[in-house]
N, C-alpha and C positions, 0 to 999 in steps of 0.2 A: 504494500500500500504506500501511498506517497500523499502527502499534507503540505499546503504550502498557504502561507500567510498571504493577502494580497492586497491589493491599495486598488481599492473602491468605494463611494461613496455607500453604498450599500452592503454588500459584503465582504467578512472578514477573512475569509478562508476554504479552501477547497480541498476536496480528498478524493481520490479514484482505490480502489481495489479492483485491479484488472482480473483473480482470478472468479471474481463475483457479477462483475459488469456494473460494480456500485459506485454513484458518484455521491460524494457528501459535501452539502453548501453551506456554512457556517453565516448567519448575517449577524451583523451589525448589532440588531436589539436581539440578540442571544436564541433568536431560532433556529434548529439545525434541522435542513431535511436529506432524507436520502432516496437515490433516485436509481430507479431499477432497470436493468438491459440497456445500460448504455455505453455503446460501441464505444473503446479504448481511444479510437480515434479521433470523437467528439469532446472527449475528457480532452487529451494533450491537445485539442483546438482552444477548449474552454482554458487550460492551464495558460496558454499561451496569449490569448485575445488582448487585445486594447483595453479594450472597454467590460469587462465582467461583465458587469451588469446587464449590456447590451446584448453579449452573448448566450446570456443566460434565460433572457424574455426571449428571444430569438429563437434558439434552438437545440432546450432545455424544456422551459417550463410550458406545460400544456402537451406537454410529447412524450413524455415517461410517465409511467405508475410512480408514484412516490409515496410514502411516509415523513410525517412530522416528527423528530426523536422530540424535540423541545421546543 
């Protein structure tokens, strides 16, 4: 698994576990979710992006099953 802090107005941090397809989105006011079957490749695009945030409405949220941990 691999965790990286990030400089975003909105989110704090992000986490992939490639052998699960699990991405984990740490924000800002302390809610984490995690998001299911999503391709390695969308992870290291999302790790890499400009904008998080933007990447994240884009083509993340609305497009994976997810759960709220917090």
């Amino acid at each position: 698994m691999w965790q990286d802090f990030v400089s975003s107005s909105n989110i704090e941090w992000i986490g992939y576990k490639p052998e699960q397809h699990q991405l984990f989105v740490g924000f800002l006011n302390g809610s984490v979710y995690v998001y299911y079957s999503v391709p390695e490749a969308v992870a290291t695009k999302f790790r890499h992006a400009g904008s998080k945030g933007r990447f994240h409405h884009q083509n993340i949220r609305g497009l994976y099953t997810f759960d709220q941990l917090q």
